[in-house]
C-alpha positions in Angstrom: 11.9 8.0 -21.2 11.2 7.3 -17.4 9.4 9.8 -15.9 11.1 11.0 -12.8 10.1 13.0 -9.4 11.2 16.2 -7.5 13.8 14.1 -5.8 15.1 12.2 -8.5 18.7 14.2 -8.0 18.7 14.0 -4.5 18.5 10.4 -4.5 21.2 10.4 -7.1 23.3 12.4 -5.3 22.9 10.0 -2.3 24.2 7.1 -4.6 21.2 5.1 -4.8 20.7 2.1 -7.3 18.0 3.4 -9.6 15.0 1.1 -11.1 12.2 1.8 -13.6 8.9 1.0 -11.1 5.5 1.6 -13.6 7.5 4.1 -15.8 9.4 6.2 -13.3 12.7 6.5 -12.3 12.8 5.2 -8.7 15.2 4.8 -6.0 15.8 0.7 -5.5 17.9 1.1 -2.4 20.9 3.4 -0.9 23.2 0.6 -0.5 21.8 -2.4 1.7 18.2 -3.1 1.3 18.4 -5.0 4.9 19.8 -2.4 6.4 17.0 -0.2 5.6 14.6 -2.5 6.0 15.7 -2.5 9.4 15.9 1.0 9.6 12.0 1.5 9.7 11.5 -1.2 12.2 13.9 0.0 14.8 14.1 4.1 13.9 13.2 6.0 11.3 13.1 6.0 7.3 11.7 8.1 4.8 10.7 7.1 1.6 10.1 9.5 -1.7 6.3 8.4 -3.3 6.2 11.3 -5.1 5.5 8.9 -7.9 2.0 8.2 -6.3 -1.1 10.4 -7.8 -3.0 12.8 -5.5 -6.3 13.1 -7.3 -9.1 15.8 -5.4 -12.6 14.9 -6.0 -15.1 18.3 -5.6 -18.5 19.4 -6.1 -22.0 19.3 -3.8 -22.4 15.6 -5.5 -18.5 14.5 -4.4 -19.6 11.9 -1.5 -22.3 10.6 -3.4 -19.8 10.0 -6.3 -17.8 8.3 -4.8 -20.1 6.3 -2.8 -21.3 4.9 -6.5 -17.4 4.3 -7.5 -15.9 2.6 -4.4 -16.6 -0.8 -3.0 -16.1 0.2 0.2 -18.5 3.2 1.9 -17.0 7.1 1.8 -19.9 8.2 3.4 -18.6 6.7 6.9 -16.3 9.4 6.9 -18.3 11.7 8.7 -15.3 14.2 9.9 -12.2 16.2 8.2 -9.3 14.6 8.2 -10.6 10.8 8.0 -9.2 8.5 5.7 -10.5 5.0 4.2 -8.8 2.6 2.2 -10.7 1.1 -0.5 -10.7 -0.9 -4.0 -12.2 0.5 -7.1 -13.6 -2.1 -9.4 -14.7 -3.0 -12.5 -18.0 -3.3 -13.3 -17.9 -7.3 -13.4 -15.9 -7.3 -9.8 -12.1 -7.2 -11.2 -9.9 -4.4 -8.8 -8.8 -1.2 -11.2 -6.7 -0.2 -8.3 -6.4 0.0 -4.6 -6.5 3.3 -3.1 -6.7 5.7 -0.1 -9.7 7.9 0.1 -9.2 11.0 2.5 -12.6 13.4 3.6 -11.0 16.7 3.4 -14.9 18.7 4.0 -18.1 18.1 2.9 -17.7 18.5 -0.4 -13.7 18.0 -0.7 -12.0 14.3 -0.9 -8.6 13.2 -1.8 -7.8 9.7 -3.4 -4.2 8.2 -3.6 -4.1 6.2 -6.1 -1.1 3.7 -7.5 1.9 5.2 -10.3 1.5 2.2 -12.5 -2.2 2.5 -12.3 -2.7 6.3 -12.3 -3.5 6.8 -15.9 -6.0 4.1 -16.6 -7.5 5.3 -13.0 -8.4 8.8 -14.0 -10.0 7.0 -17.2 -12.3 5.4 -15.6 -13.3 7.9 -12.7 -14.1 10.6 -15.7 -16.0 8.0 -17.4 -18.7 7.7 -14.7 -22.0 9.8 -14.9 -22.5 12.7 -12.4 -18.6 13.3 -12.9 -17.7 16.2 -10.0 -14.6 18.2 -10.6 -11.8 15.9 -11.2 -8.4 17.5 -10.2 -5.2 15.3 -10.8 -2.6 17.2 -8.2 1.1 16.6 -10.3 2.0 19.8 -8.8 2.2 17.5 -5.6 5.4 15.5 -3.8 4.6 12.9 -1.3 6.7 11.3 1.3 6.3 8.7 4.0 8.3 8.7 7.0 7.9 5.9 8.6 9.4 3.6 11.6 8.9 3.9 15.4 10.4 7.0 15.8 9.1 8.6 12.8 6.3 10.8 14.5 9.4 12.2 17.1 12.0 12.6 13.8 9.4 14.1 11.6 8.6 16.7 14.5 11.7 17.7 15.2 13.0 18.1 11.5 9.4 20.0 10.3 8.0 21.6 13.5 5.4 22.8 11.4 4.0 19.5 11.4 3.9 18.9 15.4 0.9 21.3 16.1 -1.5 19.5 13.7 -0.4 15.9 14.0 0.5 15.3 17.1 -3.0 14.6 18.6 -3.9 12.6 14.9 -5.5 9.8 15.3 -4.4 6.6 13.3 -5.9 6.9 9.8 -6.5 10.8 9.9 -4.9 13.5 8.3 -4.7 17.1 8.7 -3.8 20.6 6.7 -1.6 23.1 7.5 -1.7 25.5 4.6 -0.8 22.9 1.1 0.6 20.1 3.5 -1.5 17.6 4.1 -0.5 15.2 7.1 -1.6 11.8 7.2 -1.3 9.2 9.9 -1.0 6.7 7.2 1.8 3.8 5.7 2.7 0.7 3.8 5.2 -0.4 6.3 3.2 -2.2 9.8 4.9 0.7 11.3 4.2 4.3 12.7 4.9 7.0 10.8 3.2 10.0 8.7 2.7 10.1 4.8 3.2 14.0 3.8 1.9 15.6 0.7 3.2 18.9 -0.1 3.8 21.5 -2.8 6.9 20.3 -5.2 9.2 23.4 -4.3 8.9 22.3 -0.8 10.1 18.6 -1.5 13.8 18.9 -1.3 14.3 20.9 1.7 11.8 18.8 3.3 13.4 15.8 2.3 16.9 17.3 3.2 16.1 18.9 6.8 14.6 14.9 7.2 17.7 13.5 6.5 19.9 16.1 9.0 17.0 15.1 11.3 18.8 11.4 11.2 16.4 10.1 9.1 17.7 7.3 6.3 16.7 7.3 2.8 14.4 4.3 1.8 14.3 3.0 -1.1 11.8 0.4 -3.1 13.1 -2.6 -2.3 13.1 -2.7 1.7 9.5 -0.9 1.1 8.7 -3.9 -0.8 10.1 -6.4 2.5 8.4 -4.1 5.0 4.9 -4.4 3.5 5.1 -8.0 2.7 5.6 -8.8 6.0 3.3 -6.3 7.1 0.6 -8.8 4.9 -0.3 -5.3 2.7 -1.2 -6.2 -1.1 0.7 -4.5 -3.9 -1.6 -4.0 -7.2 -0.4 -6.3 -10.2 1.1 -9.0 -7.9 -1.2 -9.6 -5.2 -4.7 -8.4 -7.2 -5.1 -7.4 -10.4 -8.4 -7.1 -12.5 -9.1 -10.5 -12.8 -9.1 -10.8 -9.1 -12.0 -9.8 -7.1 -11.4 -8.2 -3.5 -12.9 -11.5 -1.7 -10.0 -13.4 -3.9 -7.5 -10.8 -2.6 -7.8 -11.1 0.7 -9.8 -7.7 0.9 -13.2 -8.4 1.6 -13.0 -6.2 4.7 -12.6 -3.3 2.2 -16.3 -4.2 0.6 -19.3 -2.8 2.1 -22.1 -4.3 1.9 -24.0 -2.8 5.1 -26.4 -0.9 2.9 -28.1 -1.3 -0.1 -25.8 1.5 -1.3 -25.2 0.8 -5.4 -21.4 0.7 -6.0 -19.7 -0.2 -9.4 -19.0 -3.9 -9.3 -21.6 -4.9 -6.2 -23.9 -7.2 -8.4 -20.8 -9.0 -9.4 -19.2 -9.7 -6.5 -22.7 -11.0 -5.1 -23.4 -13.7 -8.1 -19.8 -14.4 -8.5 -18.0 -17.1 -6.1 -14.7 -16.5 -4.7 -12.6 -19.5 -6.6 -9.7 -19.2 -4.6 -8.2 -17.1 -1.1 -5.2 -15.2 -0.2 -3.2 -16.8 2.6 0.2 -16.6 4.2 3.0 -19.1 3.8 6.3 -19.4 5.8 9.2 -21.6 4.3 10.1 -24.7 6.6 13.1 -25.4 4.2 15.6 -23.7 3.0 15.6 -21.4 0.0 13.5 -18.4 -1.1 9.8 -17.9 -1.7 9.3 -15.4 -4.9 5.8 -14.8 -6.8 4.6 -17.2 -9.6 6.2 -20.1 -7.6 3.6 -23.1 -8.2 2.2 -24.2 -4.6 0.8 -28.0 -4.1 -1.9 -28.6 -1.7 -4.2 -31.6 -1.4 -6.7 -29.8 -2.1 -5.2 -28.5 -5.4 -2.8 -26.5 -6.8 -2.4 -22.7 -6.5 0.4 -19.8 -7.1 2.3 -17.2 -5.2 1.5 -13.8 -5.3 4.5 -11.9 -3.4 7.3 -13.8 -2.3 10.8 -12.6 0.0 13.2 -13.5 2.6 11.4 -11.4 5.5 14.3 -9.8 7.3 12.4 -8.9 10.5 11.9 -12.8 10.6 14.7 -14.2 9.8 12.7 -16.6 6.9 11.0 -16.5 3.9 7.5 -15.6 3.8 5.1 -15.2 1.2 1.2 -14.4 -0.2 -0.5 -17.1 -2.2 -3.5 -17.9 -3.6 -4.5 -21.4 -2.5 -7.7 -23.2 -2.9 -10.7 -22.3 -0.7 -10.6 -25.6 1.5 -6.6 -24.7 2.8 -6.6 -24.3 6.6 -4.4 -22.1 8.5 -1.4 -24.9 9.6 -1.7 -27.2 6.6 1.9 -28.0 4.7 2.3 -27.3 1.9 4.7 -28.1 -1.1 6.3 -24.8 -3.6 8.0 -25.7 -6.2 11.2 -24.0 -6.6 13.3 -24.7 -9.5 12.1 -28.3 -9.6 12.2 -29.4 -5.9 8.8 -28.9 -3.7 10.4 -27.5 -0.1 7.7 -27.7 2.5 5.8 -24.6 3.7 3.4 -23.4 6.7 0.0 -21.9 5.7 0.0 -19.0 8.2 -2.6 -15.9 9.1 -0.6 -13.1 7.6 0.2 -10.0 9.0 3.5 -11.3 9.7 5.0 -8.3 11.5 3.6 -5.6 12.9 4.7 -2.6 14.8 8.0 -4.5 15.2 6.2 -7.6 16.5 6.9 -10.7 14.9 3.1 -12.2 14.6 3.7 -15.5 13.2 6.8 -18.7 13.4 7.2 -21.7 11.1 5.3 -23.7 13.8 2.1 -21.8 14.3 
C-alpha cells in the first residue's frame, strides 16, 4: 500500500490525478499540467513534498560528520540558516542521493533528502563511524511555494513567515518556532520551501490556496526543473554515475585535503561520459532512454519533455566527452533519428528563456 502525506485528502478533494512516485501516493496534476507549469513561471504555485525526508544531524562531532559523508564541504557554512546542496556517494564514487544540507547552529544541521531514496539513505549515514544523533523528522510536512510572486503570496497568506524571511538571502533559511523557512526550489524560480509540524499542514496549505495560490502537482514540477537544467536522482544520476558524469562537479570539493566518502574514487576514476543539454530541431518529443548518435559516439537521454516555457522539446543526455556545445546531433525516436542542438542547459530561469534551437 502507497504511503501517503498530510495532504493526501486535500489533494483529493481538489480532484487531482493521483500517481505512485517512490511508494507514495502523489498528486500528478489538478487538471492541466501546462497550465500549472505556467502557473509558477508567471504567479504563484504550491507544491505538497511532504513526501521528502527531513533528517537532523546533532552532536559536538555533527559538522565534522558530515564533512567525512558529503562530497561537497558543510564546513563553509559558517552562519544559521545557510544551506548547501550536495551529493552523497558511495565509497567507489557512485551518488546515493542528492540532497540539501541546512546549518541550523553549531552543532545542529538538517539534510533533505529524496522519498525514493530515503530509506537506503538513513542506511548508510548510520553506518558511518563517529555516528552523531540521527533524527529522521516524519513528524514533518514540507511545501514549496514557488513562482515570481511566491515570496508576496506566501506573506500575505502566513504573515508569520514575513518577519523572518523577508530579508533571507537566496539559499538561507530561517526558524520561527517548528517552521523552518527556506529560500530554496526545484523550479528556476523564486519562492520558499516550508517545513512545518504535520497538524499545521492543511491549514497552511488551505490559507495558501485562498491566498490565490494554485495547487501543483508532479508533473509540471517535473517540466519546471527540467528546464530549469536541475537533475532528478534515478534518471539523471544514479549510483553508477559519478557527480563529474552528472553534470555536478560544482557540488565536489576538493579545495582541501578534507577526506570525504568517495574522494579517492573520483580522483583515480575518469569521467567516461558528460551531461549536456539538447533542444529538438524536428518535430516530435524528447523522453529519457532515447538513443542519441554523435560522431563521436553514441550516448542516451537522461530526462526528456516538451518544455512549455519554450515552446520545444528539451532534454538532458549523456553524450561522449568530445561533444561541443552547437554540435547536431541525431535521437532516435521510434526508429527515425530527428536532428537535435547540443545546448548549455539551464534552459529557463527566472522566467527567462536561456537557450533557442540556434544557439
Amino acid at each position: 500500500m502507497a504511503l501517503a502525506t498530510a495532504l493526501n485528502a486535500e489533494h483529493r478533494a481538489l480532484g487531482a490525478r493521483m500517481t505512485d512516485f517512490g511508494g507514495w501516493d502523489m498528486p500528478l496534476h489538478y487538471g492541466s499540467q501546462i497550465e500549472e507549469h505556467h502557473r509558477v513561471r508567471r504567479d504563484a504555485g504550491v507544491f505538497d513534498v511532504s513526501h521528502m525526508l527531513a533528517v537532523d544531524v546533532e552532536g559536538d562531532n555533527a559538522l565534522a560528520f558530515l564533512d567525512r559523508l558529503l562530497s561537497n564541504r558543510t564546513s563553509k557554512l559558517t552562519t544559521p540558516g545557510k544551506a548547501l546542496y550536495s551529493c552523497m556517494l558511495r565509497d567507489d564514487g557512485g551518488i546515493l542521493d542528492d540532497l540539501i544540507v541546512y546549518r541550523l547552529s553549531a552543532t545542529r544541521f538538517r539534510l533533505v533528502v529524496n522519498a525514493g531514496t530515503a530509506e537506503k539513505d538513513l542506511r548508510w549515514i548510520q553506518s558511518q563511524p563517529d555516528l552523531p544523533t540521527i533524527s529522521p523528522r516524519r513528524d514533518l510536512a514540507m511545501l514549496a511555494v514557488q513562482g515570481p510572486r511566491s515570496r508576496q503570496k506566501t506573506w500575505q497568506a502566513l504573515p508569520k513567515t514575513k518577519t523572518i524571511s523577508e530579508t533571507l538571502p537566496l539559499f538561507s533559511a530561517a526558524q520561527t518556532g517548528d517552521w523552518l523557512i527556506a529560500r530554496t526550489g526545484y523550479t528556476g524560480e523564486e519562492g520558499f520551501e516550508i517545513m512545518l509540524p504535520i497538524a499545521d499542514a492543511v491549514p497552511a496549505w488551505r490559507t495558501l490556496l485562498a491566498g490565490e495560490v494554485g495547487p501543483i502537482g508532479l508533473a509540471a514540477r517535473d517540466t519546471l526543473r527540467l528546464e530549469a537544467g536541475m537533475n532528478l536522482y534515478g534518471q539523471d544520476m544514479d549510483e553508477q554515475v559519478s557527480p563529474m558524469e552528472a553534470g555536478l562537479a560544482w557540488t565536489v570539493d576538493l579545495s582541501t585535503p578534507r577526506a570525504f566518502v568517495g574522494r579517492a574514487a573520483l580522483e583515480s576514476r575518469a569521467p567516461r561520459f558528460k551531461m549536456i543539454g539538447l533542444v529538438l530541431l524536428d518535430k516530435g518529443v524528447l523522453r529519457a532512454h532515447q538513443r542519441v548518435v554523435t560522431s563521436m559516439g553514441e550516448g542516451e537521454i537522461t530526462s526528456g519533455t516538451f518544455g512549455p516555457t519554450l515552446s520545444q522539446s528539451i532534454a538532458l543526455a549523456r553524450l561522449p566527452l568530445a561533444t561541443q556545445m552547437g554540435d547536431v546531433v541525431d535521437v532516435d525516436i521510434r526508429g527515425r533519428l530527428l536532428k537535435a542542438r547540443v545546448v548549455k542547459y539551464p534552459f529557463v530561469r527566472h522566467g527567462r528563456v536561456l537557450v533557442t534551437s540556434t544557439c
